[in-house]
N, C-alpha and C positions, 0 to 999 in steps of 0.2 A: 300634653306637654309637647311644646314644636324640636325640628330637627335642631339639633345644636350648631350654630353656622359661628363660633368664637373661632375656628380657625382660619377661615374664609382670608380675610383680610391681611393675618401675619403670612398666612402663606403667599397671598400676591404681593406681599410685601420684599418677601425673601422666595424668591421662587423657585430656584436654580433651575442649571442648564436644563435638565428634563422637560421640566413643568415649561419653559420659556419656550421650549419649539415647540412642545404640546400645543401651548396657547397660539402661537402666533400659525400653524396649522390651522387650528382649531375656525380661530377669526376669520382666515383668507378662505377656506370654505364656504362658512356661513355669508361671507359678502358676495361669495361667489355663485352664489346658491343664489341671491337676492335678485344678481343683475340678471340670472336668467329669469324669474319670476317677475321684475319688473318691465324688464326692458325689451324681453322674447316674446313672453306668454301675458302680459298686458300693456297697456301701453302707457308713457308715461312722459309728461311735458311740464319741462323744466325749465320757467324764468333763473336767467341771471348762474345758472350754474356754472360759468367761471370764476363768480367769487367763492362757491365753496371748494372748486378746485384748488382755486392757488391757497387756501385758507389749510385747506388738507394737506399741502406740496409747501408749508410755508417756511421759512429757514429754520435751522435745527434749534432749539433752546425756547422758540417762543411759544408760551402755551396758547389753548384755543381753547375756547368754552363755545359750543353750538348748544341753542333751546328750540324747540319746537312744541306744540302742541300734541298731545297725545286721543288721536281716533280708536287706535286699532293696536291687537296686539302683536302684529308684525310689523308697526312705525319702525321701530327697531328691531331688523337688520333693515326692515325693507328701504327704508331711504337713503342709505348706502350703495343702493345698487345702480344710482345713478353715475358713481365716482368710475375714472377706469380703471381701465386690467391691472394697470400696475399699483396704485393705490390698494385696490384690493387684494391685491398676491403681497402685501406687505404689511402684514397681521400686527406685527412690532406699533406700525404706526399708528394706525386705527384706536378707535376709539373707547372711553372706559365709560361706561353708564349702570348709572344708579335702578338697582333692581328692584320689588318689595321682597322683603324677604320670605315673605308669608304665600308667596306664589312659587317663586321662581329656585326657592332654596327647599323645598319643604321634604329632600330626601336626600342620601348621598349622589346617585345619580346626576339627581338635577344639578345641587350643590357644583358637582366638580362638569359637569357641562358647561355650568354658564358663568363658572369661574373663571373656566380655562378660554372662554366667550368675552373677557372682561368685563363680566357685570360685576358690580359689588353691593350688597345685599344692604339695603336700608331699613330700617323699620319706622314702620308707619306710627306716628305719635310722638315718638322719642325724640322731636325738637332736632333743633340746626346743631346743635353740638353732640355726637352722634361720630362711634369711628369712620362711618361710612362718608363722612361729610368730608370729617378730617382729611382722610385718604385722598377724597379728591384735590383738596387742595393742596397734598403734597405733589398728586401727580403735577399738578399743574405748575408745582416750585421747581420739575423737572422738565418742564419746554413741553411736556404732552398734551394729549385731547381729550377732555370730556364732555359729553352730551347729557344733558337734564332734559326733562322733561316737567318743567315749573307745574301742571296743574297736580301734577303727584298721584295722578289715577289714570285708568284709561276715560275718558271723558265720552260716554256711550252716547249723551243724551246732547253732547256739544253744548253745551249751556254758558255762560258766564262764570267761571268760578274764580272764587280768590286763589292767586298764586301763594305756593309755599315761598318761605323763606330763604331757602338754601341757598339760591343763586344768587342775591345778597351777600351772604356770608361768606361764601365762595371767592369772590370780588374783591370781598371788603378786608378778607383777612392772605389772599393771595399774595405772595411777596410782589410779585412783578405783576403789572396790570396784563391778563388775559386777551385776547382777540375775540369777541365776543361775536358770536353770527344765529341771528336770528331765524329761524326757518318755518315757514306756513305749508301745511300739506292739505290735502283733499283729497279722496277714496279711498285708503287703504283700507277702510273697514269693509269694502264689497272688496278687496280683494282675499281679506280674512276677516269675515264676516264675528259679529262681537256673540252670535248666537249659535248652539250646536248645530249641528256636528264640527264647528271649527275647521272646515277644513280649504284649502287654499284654492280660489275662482279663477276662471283666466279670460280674456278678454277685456278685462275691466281698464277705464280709464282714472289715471291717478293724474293730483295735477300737484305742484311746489314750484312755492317761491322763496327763491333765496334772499335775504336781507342783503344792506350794507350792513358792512360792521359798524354796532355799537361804541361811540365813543362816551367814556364814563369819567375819567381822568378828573374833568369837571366837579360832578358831581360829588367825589371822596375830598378832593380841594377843599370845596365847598364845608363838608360836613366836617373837616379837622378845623378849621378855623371857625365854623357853631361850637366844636367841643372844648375850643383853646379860651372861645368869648365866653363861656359857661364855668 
């Protein structure tokens, strides 16, 4: 029987004051933690990174949805550590990403780390209607940012896989259309290797490219007047 993660959610939902500097401590750490790891102790070359700057810095109320591909299990903070100081010292803003919860929730500990981290605990199977889905797309009814990571695993083998659904749903059931920023990585998994001892490399070279934003606008047009012609 797995850790019970039903509170997870109501409590980033209502968080108060406590849990709110907790968290946004918490966040400005962990990104700050990243930029010395990526930026110091390996190196790290970044196409077009002023679109995700200003996409991070963007005016208050409009949400962002960023996807990338998943290598490694430090994608996430580590590609955050290209953003600056001040980006990163402002935990509030940053980002909310979908965790499994069969990893990353699997004790209290963990639970209230990577809560207070903004992950929120997904489970794997349980389809796009899911509180965890839900959640995102509230955040996003509130001008915030979340990051997916569509292949829905760490992708060890980099292979071709079908993307999950959720970024779809995400979009499609979002009040306001999101800012959509597409992001391609390379190394992180030499610099957290997918194999034990797990533990963090230095010298390594990582490389990211950042997207133009996604325009979709079109496309949901599109699909209400197939559903109005049906």
């Amino acid at each position: 029987m797995g850790y019970d993660i039903g509170w997870i959610i109501p409590r980033l939902r209502n968080p108060g004051r406590l849990w709110y500097c907790a968290s946004s401590i918490t966040v400005a750490v962990v990104g700050l933690f990243s930029k010395i790891i990526i930026v110091f102790l390996n190196k790290t070359t970044v196409y077009n990174r002023e679109t995700l700057q200003r996409a991070v810095g963007r005016a208050t109320g409009v949400p962002l949805l960023t996807v990338s591909n998943h290598h490694s299990c430090f994608d996430d903070p580590g590609l955050w550590g290209v953003l600056d100081w001040t980006s990163l010292a402002r935990g509030y803003r940053m980002r909310w990403s979908l965790a499994a919860h069969d990893i990353c929730f699997t004790n209290a500990l963990h639970s209230y780390f990577f809560s207070l981290g903004k992950c929120v605990p997904v489970v794997r199977g349980a389809g796009v209607y899911q509180p965890a889905i839900d959640f995102c797309i509230e955040r996003l009814s509130a001008g915030e940012w979340v990051h997916i990571f569509p292949e829905g695993r760490v992708n060890v083998e980099k292979e071709h896989i079908r993307f999950k659904w959720g970024v779809g749903r995400i979009v499609a059931d979002a009040p306001c259309m999101p800012l959509v920023l597409p992001i391609w990585h390379e190394g992180f998994d030499k610099v957290l290797p997918n194999q034990e001892p797990y533990l963090l490399k230095f010298r390594k070279h990582v490389y990211m490219n950042v997207g133009e934003p996604i325009q979709l606008e079109h496309l949901l047009d599109r699909s209400v007047h197939v559903i109005l012609r049906h």
